[in-house]
C-alpha atoms as a printed R data frame, in Angstrom:
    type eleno elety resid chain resno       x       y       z
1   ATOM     1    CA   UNK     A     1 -17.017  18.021 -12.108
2   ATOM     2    CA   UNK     A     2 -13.881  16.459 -10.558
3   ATOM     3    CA   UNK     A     3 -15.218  16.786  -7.165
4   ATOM     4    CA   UNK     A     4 -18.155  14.845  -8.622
5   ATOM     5    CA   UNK     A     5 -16.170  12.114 -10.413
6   ATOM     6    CA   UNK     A     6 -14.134  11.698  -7.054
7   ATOM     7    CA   UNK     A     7 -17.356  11.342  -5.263
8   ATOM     8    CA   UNK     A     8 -18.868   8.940  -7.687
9   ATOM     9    CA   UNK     A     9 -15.841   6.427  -7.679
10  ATOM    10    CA   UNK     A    10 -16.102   6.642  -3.424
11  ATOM    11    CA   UNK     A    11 -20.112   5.907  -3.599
12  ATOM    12    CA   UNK     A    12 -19.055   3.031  -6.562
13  ATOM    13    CA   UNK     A    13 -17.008   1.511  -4.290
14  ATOM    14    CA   UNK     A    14 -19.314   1.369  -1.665
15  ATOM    15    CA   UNK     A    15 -21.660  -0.426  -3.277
16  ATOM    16    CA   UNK     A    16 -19.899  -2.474  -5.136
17  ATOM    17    CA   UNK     A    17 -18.162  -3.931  -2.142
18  ATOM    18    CA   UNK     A    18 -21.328  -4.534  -0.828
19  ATOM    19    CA   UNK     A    19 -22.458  -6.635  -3.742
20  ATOM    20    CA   UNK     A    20 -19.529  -8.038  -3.872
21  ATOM    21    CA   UNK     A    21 -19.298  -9.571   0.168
22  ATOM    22    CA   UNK     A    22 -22.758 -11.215  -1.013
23  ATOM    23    CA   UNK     A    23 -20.814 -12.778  -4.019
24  ATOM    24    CA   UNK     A    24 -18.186 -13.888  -2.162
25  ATOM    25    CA   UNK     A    25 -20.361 -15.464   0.618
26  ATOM    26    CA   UNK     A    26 -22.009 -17.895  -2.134
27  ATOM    27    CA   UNK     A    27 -18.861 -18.538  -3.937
28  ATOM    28    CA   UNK     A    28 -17.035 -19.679  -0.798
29  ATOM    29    CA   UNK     A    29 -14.587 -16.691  -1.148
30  ATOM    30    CA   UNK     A    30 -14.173 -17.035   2.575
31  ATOM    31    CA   UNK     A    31 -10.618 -16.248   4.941
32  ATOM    32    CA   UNK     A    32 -11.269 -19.523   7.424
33  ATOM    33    CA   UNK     A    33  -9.534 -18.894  10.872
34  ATOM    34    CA   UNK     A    34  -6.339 -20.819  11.720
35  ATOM    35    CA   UNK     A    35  -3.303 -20.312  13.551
36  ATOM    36    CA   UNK     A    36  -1.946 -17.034  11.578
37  ATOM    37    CA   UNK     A    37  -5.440 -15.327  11.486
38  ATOM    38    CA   UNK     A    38  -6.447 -13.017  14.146
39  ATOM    39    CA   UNK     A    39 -10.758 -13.273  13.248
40  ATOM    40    CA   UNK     A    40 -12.425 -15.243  14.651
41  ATOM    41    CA   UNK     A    41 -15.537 -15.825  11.816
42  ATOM    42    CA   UNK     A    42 -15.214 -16.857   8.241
43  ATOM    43    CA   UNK     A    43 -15.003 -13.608   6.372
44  ATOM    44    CA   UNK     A    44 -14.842 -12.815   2.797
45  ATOM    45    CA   UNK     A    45 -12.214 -11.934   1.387
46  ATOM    46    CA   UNK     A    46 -10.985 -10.571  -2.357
47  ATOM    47    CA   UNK     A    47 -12.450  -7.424  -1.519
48  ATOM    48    CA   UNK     A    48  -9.555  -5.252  -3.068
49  ATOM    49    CA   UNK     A    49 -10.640  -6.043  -6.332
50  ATOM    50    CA   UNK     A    50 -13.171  -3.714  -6.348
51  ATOM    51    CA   UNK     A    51 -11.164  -0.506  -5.231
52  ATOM    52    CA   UNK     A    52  -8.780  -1.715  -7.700
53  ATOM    53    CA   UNK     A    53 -10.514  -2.219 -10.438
54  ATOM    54    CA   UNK     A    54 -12.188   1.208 -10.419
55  ATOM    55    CA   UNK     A    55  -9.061   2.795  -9.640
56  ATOM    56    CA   UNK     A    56  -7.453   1.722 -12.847
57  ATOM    57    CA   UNK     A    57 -10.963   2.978 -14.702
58  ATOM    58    CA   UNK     A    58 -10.226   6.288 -12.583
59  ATOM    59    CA   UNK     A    59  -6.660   6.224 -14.196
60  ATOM    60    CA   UNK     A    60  -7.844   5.589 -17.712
61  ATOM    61    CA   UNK     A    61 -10.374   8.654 -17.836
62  ATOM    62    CA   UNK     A    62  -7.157  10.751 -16.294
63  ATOM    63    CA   UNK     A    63  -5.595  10.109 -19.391
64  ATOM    64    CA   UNK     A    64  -8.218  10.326 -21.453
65  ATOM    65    CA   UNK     A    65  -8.517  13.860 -20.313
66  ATOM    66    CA   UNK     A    66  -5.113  13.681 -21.776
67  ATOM    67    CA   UNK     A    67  -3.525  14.245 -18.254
68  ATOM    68    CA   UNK     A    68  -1.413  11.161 -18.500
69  ATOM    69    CA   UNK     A    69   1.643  10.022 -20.415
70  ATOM    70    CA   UNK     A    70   1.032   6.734 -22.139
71  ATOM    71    CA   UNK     A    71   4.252   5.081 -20.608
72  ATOM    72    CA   UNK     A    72   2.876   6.078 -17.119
73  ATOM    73    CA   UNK     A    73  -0.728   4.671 -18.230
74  ATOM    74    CA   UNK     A    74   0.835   1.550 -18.987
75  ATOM    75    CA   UNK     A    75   2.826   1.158 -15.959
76  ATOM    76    CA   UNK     A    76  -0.261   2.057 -13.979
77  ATOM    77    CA   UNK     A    77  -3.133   0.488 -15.706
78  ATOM    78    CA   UNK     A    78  -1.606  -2.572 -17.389
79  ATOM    79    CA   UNK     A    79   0.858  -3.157 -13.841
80  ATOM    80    CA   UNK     A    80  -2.290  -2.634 -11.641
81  ATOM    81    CA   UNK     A    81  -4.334  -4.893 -13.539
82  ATOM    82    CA   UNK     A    82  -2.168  -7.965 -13.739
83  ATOM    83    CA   UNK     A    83  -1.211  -7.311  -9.607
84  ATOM    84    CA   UNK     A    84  -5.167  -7.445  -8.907
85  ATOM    85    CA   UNK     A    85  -5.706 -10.434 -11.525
86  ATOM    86    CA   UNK     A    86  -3.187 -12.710  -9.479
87  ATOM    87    CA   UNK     A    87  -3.989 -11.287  -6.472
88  ATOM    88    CA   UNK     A    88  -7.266 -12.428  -6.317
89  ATOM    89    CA   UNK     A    89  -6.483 -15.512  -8.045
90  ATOM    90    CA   UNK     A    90  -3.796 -16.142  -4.703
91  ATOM    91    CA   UNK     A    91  -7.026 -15.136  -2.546
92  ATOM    92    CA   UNK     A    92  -9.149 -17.919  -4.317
93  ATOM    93    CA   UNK     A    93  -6.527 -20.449  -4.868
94  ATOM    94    CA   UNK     A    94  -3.525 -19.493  -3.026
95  ATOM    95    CA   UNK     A    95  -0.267 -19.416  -5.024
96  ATOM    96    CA   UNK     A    96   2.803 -20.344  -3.885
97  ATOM    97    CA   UNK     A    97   5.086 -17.994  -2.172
98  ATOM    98    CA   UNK     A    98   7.994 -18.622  -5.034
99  ATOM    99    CA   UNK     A    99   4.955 -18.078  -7.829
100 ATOM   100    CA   UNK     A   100   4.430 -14.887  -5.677
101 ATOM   101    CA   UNK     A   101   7.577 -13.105  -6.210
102 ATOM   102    CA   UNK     A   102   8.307 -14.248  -9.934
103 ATOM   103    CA   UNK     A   103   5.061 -12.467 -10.658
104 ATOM   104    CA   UNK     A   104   6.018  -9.576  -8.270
105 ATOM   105    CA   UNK     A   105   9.545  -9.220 -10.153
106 ATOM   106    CA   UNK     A   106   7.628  -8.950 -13.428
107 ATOM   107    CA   UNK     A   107   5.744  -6.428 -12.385
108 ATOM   108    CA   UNK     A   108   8.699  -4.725 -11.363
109 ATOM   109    CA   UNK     A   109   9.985  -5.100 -14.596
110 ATOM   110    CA   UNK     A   110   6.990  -4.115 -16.448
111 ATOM   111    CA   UNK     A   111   7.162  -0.857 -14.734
112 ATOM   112    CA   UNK     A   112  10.517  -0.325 -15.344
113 ATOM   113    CA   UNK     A   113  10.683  -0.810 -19.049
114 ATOM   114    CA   UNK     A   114   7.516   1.560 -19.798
115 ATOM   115    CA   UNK     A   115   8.851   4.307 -17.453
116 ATOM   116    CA   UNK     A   116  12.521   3.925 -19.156
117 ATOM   117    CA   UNK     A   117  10.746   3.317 -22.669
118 ATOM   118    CA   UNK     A   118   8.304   5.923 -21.985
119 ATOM   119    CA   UNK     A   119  11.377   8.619 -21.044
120 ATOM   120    CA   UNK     A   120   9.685   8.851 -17.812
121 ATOM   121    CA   UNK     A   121  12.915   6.985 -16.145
122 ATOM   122    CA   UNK     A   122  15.537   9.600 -15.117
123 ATOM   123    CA   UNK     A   123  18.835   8.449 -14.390
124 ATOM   124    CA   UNK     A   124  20.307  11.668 -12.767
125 ATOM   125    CA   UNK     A   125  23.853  11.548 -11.379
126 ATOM   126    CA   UNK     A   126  23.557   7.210 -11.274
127 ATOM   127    CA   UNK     A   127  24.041   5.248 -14.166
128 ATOM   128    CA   UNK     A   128  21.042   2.732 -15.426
129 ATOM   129    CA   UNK     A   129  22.915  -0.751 -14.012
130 ATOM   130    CA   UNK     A   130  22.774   1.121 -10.631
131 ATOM   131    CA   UNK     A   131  19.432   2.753 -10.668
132 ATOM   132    CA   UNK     A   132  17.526  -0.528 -12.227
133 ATOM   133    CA   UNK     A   133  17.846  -2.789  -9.346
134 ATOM   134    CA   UNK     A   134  17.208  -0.621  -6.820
135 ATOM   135    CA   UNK     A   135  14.162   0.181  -8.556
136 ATOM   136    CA   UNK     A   136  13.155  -2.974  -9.115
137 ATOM   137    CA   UNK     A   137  14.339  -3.749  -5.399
138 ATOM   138    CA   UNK     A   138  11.968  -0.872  -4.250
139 ATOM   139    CA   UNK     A   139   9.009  -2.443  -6.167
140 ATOM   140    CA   UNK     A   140   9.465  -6.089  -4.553
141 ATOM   141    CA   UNK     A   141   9.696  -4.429  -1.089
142 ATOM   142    CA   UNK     A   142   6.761  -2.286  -1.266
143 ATOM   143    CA   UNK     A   143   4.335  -5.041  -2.514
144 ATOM   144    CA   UNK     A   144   5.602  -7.431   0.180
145 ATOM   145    CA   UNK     A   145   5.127  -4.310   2.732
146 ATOM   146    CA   UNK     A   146   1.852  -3.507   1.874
147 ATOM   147    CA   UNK     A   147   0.609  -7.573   2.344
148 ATOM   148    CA   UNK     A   148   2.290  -7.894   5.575
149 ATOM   149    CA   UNK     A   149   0.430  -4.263   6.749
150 ATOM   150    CA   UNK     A   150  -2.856  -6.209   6.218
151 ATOM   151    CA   UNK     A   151  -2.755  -8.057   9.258
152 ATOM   152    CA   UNK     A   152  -5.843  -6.883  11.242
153 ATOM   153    CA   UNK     A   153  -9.376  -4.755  10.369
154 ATOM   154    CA   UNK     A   154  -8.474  -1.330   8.512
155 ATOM   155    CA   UNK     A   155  -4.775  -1.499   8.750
156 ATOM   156    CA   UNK     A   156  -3.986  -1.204   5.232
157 ATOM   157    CA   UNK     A   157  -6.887   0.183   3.776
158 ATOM   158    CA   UNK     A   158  -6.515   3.492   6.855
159 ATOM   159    CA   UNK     A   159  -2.624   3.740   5.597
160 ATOM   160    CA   UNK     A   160  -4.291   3.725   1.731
161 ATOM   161    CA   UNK     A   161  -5.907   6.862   2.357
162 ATOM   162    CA   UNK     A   162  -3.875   8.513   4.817
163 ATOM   163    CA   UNK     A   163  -0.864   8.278   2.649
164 ATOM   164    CA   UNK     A   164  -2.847   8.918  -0.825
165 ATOM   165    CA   UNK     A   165  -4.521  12.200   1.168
166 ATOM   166    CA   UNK     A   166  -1.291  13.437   2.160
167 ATOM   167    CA   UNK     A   167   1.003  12.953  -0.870
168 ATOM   168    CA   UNK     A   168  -1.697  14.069  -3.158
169 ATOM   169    CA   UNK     A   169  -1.689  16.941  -0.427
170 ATOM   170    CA   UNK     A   170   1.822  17.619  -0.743
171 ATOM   171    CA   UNK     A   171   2.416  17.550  -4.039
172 ATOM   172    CA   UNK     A   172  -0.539  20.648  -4.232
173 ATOM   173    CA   UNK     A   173   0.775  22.813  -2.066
174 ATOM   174    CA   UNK     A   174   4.377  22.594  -4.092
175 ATOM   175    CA   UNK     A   175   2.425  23.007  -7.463
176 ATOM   176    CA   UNK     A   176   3.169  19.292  -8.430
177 ATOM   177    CA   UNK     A   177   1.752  17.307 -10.976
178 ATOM   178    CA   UNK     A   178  -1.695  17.563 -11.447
179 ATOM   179    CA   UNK     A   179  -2.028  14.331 -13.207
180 ATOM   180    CA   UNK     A   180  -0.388  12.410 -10.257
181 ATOM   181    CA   UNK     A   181  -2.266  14.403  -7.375
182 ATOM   182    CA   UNK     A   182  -5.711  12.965  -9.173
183 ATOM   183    CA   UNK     A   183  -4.080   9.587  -9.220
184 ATOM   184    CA   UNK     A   184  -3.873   9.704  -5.348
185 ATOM   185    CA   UNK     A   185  -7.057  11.480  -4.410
186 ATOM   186    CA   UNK     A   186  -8.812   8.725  -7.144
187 ATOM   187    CA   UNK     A   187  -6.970   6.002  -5.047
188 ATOM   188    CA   UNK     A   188  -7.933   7.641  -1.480
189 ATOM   189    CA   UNK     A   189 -11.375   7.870  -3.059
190 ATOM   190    CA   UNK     A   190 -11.886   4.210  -4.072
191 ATOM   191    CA   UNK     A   191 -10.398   2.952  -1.020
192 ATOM   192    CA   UNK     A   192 -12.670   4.840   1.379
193 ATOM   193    CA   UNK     A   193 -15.654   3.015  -0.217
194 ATOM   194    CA   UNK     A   194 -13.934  -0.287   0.970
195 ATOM   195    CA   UNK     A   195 -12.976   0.681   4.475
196 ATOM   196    CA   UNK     A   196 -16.691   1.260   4.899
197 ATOM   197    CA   UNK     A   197 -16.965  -2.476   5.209
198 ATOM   198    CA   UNK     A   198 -13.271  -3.321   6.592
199 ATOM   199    CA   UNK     A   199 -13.143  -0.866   9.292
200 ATOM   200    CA   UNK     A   200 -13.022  -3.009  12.665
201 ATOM   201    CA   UNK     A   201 -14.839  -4.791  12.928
202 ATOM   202    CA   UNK     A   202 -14.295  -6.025   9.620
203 ATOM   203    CA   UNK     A   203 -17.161  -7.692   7.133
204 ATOM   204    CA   UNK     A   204 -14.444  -8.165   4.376
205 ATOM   205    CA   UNK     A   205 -10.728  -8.078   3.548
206 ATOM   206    CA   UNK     A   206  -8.958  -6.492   0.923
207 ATOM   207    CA   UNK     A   207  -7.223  -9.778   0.494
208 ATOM   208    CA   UNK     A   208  -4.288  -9.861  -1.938
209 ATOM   209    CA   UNK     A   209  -5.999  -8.725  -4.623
210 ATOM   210    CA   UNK     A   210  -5.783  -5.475  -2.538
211 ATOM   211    CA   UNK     A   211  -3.015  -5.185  -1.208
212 ATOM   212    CA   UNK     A   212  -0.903  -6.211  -3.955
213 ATOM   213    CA   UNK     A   213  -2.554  -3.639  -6.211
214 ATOM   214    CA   UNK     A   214  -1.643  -1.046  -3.636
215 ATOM   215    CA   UNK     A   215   1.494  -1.610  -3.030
216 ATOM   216    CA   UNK     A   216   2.979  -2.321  -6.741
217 ATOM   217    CA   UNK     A   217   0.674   1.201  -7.196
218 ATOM   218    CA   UNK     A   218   2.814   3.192  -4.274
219 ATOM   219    CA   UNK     A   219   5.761   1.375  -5.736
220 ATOM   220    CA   UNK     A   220   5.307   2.954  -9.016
221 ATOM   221    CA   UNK     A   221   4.484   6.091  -7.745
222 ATOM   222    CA   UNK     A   222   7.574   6.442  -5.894
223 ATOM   223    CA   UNK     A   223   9.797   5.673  -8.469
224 ATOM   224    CA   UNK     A   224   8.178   7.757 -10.628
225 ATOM   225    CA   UNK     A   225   8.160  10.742  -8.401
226 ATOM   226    CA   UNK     A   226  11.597  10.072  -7.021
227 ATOM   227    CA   UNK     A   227  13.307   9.828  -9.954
228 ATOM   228    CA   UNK     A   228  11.402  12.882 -11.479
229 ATOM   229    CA   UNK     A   229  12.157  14.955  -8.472
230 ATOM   230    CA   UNK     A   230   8.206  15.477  -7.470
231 ATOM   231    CA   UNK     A   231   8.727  13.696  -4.154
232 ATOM   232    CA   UNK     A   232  12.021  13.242  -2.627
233 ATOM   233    CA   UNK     A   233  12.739   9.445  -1.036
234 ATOM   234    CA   UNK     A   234  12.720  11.368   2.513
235 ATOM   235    CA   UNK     A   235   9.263  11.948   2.338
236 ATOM   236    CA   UNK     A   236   8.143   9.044   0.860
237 ATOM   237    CA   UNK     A   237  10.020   7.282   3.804
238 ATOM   238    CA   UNK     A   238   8.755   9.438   6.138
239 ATOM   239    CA   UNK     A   239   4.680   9.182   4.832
240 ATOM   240    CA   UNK     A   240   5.376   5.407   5.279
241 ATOM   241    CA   UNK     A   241   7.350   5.664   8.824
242 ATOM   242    CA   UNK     A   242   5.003   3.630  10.452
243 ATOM   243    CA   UNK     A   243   4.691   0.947   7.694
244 ATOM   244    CA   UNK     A   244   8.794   0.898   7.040
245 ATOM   245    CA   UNK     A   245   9.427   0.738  10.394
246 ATOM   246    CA   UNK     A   246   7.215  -2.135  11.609
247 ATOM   247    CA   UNK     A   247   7.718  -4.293   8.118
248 ATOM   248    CA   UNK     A   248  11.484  -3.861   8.043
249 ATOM   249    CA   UNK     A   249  12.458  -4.018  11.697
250 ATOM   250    CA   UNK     A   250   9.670  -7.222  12.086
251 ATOM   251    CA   UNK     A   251  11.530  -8.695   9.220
252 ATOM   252    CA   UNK     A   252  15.403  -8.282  10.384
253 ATOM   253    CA   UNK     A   253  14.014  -9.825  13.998
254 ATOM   254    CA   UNK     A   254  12.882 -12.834  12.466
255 ATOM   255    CA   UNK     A   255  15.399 -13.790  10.313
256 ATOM   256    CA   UNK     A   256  17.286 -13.204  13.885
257 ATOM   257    CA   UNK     A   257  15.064 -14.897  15.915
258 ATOM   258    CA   UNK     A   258  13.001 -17.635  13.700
259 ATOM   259    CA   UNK     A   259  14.464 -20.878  11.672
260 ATOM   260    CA   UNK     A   260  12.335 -20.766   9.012
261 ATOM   261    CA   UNK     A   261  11.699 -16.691   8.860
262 ATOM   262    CA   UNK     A   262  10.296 -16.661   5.173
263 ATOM   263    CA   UNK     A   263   7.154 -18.323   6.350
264 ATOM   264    CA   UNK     A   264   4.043 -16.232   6.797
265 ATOM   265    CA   UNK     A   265   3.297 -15.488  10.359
266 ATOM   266    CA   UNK     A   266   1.165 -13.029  12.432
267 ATOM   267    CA   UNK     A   267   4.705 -11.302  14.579
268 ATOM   268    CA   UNK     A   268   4.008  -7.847  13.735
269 ATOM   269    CA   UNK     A   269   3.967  -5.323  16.411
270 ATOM   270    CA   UNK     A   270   0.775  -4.311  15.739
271 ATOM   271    CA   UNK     A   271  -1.175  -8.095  15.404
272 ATOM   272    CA   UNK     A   272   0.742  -8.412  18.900
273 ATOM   273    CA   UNK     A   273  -0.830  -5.203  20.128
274 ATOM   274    CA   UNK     A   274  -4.595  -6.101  18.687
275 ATOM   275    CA   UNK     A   275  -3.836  -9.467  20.497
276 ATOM   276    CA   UNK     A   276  -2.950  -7.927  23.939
277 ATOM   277    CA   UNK     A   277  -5.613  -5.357  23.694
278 ATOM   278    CA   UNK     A   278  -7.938  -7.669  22.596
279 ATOM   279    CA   UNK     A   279  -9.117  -4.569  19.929
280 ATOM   280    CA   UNK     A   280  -8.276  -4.197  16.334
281 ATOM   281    CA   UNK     A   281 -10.040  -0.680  16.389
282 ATOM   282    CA   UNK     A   282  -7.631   0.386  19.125
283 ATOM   283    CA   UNK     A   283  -4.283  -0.068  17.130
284 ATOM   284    CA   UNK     A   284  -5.772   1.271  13.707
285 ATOM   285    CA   UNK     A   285  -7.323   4.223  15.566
286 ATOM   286    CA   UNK     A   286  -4.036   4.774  17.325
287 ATOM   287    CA   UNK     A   287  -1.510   4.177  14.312
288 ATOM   288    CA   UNK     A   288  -4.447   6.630  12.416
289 ATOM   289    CA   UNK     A   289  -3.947   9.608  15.021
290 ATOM   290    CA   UNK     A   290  -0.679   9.045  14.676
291 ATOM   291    CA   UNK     A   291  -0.386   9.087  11.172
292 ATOM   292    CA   UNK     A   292  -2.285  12.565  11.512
293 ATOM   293    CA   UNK     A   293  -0.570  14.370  14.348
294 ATOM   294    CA   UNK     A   294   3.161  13.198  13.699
295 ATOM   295    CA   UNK     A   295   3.616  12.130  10.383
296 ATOM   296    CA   UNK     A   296   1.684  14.511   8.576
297 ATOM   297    CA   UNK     A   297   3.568  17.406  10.261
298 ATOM   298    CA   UNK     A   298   6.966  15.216   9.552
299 ATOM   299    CA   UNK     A   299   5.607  14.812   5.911
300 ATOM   300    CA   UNK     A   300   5.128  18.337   4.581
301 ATOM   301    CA   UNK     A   301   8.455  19.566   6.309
302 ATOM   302    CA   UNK     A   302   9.999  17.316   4.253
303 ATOM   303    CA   UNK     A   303   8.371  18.494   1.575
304 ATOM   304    CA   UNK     A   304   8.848  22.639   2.186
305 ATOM   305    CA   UNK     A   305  12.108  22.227   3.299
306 ATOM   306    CA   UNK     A   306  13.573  19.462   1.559
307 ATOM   307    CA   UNK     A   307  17.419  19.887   3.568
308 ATOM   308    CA   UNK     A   308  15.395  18.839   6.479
309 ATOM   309    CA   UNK     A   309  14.035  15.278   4.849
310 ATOM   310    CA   UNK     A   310  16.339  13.065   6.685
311 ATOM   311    CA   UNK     A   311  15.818  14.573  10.289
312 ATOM   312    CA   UNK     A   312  11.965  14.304   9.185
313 ATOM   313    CA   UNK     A   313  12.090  10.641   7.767
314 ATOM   314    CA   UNK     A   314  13.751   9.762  11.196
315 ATOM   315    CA   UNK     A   315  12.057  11.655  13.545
316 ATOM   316    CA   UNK     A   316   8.781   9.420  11.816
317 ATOM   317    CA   UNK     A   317  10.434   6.135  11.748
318 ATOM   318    CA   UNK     A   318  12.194   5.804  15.213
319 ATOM   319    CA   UNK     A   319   8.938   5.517  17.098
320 ATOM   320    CA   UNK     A   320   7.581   2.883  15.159
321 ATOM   321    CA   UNK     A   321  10.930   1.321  15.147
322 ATOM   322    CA   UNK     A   322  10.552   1.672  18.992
323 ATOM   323    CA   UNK     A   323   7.040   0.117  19.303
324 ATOM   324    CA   UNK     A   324   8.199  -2.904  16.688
325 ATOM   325    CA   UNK     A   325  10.844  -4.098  18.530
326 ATOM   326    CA   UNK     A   326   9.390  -3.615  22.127
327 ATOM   327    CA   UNK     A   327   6.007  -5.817  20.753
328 ATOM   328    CA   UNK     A   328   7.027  -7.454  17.483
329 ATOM   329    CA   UNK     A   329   8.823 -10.744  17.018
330 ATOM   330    CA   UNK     A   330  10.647 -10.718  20.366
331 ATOM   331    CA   UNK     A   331   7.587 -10.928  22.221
332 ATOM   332    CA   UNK     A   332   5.520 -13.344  19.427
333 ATOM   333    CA   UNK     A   333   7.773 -15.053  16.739
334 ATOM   334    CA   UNK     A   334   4.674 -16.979  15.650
């Protein structure tokens, strides 16, 4: 039956996004081309609402099988919810990038108080004033992260899966929680009904009501599991090497290299790379096969031999870091 329900949410999805690219088409829901875009066609765009959406259903009949504390339900499902919600309300009518991260620092907050509330926070050796905003710190990065990783066809929706697949992976083979292993095989699920239709070349973007959902949902997940000592920071660094790297690295250049830095720009290594090769399918195939054959390997030898989590988190993030500096803002501070 579980195999079924994660089947059913995948085939949901899939059609749902499909109904949904027709809705968007006749409701002028529509990414135009201009200087920072790298399509060429109007394409919808909004699309993450749907993998969202059903993920937080997927969450709520988790707990209803009474898998699921109700402080991490409401961190989860309320968080998610109100991320998608003004997501897709910036894809529609495009917020303002100060709007942006007030809402993004309530979220953080949101989760913080029903994890603490919920005695799901655990302090450990650091005391709250310490912990707090570097949580909340965490939660702003990784929902910034995740919408500058959405810069060409499948980016974000390939590192969705891969890093949903492999936690969820991870956390099975070390007898984790099951609750939180069905939280990232429902997300991998949900998301692999999208990138049916986003996979280069792309008929739709995940827009921000995507990517915003994902990343305050990986944000969440890593504090959660961090703090409760399911997933050490190491290997949640070292799952996201190829994310960190490029986002962080991209992001010290430019403040480096560009006046106004805080503007939105298309500088990453990899929207360089899709530009040179004049293939999006070339650099998400090749950041995919990497994911698979370096980080994976990197990922669980974090996990089994948690000593070793540093060397692992490096030996995944250097490369990128190579690759990001060689074709990121120093070649294209646009």
């Amino acid at each position: 039956m579980d195999f079924l329900i994660v089947i059913l949410f995948f085939v949901a999805s899939a059609v749902i996004t499909f109904i949904y690219k027709k809705m968007a088409v006749n409701y002028n829901i529509l990414a135009i081309k201009n200087h920072r875009t790298l399509h060429s066609l109007p394409t919808p765009r909004g699309g993450g609402i749907v993998f969202s959406m059903l993920s937080i259903l997927a969450f709520g009949l988790v707990w209803w099988n009474r898998q699921l504390t109700e402080g991490l339900l409401l961190a989860l499902v309320v968080g998610g919810f109100i991320a998608t919600l003004f997501g897709f309300i910036d894809d529609v009518k495009n917020i303002s990038a100060k709007i942006k991260l007030i809402i993004q620092l309530m979220l953080a907050c949101w989760l913080v108080y029903c994890l603490y509330y919920g005695g799901l926070l655990v302090f450990g050796l650091m005391p709250p004033y310490i912990i707090i905003p570097i949580a909340l710190f965490f939660i702003v990065w990784m929902m910034n992260a995740y919408n500058f990783m959405d810069g060409i066809d499948g980016m974000a929706a390939s590192g969705a899966i891969f890093v949903s697949l492999a936690l969820a992976l991870a956390l099975f083979l070390t007898e984790g929680p099951i609750e939180i292993i069905a939280i990232f095989i429902l997300i991998a699920s949900t998301v692999a009904g999208f990138i049916l239709f986003n996979w280069p070349p792309a008929t739709i973007f995940m827009g921000d009501a995507g990517s915003l959902f994902l990343g305050y949902m990986f944000g969440s997940l890593l504090l959660f599991t961090v703090l409760n000592d399911n997933i050490s920071i190491w290997t949640w660094l070292t799952v996201f090497g190829y994310f960190f790297a490029d986002t962080t690295l991209t992001q010290i250049m430019r403040v480096i290299l560009v006046k106004q830095w805080y503007l939105a720009h298309r500088s990453h290594a990899y929207q360089n790379l899709a530009r040179i090769t004049g293939s999006h399918s070339k650099v998400t195939i090749s950041v995919v096969i990497y994911n698979l054959l370096w980080v994976l390997p990197l990922t669980l030898w974090s996990t089994f031999q948690p000593e070793m989590g540093i060397v692992a988190a490096f030996l995944s993030i250097i490369p990128a870091l190579v690759v990001a500096f060689i074709y990121g803002p120093k070649l294209s501070s646009s």
